[in-house]
C-alpha positions as CSV (number, residue, x, y, z in Angstrom):
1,X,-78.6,-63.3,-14.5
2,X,-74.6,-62.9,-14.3
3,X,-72.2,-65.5,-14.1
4,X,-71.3,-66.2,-11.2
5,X,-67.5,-65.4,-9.8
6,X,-65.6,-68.1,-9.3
7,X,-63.9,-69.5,-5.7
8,X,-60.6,-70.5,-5.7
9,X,-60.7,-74.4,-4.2
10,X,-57.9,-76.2,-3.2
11,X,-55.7,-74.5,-6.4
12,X,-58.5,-74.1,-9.0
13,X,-61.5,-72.2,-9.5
14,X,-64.4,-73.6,-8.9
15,X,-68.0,-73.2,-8.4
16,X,-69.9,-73.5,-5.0
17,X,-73.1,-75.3,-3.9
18,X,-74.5,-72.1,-4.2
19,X,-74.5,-68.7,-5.7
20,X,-75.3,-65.3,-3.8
21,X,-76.1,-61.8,-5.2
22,X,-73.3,-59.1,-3.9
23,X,-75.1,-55.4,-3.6
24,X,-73.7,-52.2,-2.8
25,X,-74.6,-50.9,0.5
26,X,-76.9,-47.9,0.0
27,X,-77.9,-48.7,-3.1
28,X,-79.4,-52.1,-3.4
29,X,-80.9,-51.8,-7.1
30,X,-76.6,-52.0,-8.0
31,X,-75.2,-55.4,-8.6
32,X,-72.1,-55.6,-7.9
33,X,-72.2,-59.6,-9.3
34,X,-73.3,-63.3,-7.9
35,X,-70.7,-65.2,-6.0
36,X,-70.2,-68.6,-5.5
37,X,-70.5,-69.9,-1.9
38,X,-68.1,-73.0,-1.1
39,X,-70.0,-76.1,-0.4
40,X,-68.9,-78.0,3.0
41,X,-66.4,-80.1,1.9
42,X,-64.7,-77.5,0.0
43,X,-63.0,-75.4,2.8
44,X,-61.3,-78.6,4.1
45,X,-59.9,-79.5,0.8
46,X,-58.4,-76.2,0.4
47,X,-56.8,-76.3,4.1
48,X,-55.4,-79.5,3.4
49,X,-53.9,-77.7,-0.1
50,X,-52.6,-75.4,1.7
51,X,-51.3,-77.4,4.0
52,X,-49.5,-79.4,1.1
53,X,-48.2,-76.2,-0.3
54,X,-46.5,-74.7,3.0
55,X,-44.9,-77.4,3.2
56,X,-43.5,-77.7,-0.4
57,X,-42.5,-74.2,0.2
58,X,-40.8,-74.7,3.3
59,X,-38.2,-76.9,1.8
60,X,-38.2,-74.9,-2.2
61,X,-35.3,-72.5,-2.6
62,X,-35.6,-69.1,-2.5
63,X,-35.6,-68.2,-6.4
64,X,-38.8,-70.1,-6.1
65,X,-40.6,-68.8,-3.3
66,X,-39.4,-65.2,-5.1
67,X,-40.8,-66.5,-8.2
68,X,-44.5,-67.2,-6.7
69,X,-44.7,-64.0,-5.0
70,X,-43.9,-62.1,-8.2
71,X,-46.9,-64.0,-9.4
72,X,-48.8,-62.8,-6.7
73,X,-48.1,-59.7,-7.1
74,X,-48.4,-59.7,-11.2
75,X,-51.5,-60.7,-10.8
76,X,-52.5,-58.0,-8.9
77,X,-50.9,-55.4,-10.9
78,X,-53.0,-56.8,-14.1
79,X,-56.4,-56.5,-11.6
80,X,-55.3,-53.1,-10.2
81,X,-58.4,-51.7,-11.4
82,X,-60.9,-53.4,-10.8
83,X,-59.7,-54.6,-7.8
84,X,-59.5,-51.0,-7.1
85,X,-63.3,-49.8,-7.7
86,X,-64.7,-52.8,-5.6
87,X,-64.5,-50.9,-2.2
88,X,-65.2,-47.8,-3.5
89,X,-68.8,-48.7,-5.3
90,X,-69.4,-51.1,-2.5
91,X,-68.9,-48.1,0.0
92,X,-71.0,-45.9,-2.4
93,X,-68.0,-43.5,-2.9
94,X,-67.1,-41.8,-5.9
95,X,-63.8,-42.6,-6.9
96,X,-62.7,-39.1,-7.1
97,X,-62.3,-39.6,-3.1
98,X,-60.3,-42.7,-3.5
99,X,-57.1,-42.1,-2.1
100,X,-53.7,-43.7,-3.4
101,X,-51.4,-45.6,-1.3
102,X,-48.9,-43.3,-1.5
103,X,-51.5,-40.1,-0.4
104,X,-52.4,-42.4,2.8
105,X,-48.7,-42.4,3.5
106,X,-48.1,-38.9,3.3
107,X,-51.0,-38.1,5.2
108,X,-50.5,-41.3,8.2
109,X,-46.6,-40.1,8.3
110,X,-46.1,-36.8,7.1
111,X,-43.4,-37.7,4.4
112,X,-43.8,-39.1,1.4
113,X,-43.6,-42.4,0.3
């Protein structure tokens, strides 16, 4: 069996109390990978992390706060793709009829983006 996917606890990644198998919808013999599932305790020490964090940010500068986004957002860049072909396999769709951001715009406004 896979290893399973981490969560991210109260700022670290951890494992659950338990795993679970993630499928695609119409095809059940594709694994998309095991999950961890958070134990009790561990949604209320996230909260209170978060918690903790807002207000650290709340009272950080602004080159800061800029500086965590970017992160946010760097990290995302790096797992474009796979972040990417989740939905699509999950939906069963080939990713030939994934559209882009920038199509959806077009098509929802009728400019470009």
């Amino acid at each position: 069996m896979q290893n399973p996917k981490l969560i991210f606890i109260a700022g670290d990644r951890a494992g659950g109390g338990s795993e679970i198998e993630s499928r695609t919808a119409l095809g059940l013999s594709d694994l998309i990978g095991m999950f961890s599932q958070a134990t009790r305790e561990q949604p209320d020490a996230t909260l209170d992390q978060a918690h903790q964090a807002q207000v650290e940010l709340a009272v950080c500068g602004i080159k800061r706060k800029y500086s965590e986004l970017m992160a946010i957002g760097t990290e995302m860049m790096t797992r474009a793709e796979e972040l990417g072909t989740w939905r699509p396999r999950e939906q069963r769709k080939p990713l030939a009829e994934v559209y882009t951001i920038a199509e959806i715009s077009q098509t929802s406004t009728g400019r470009p983006l």
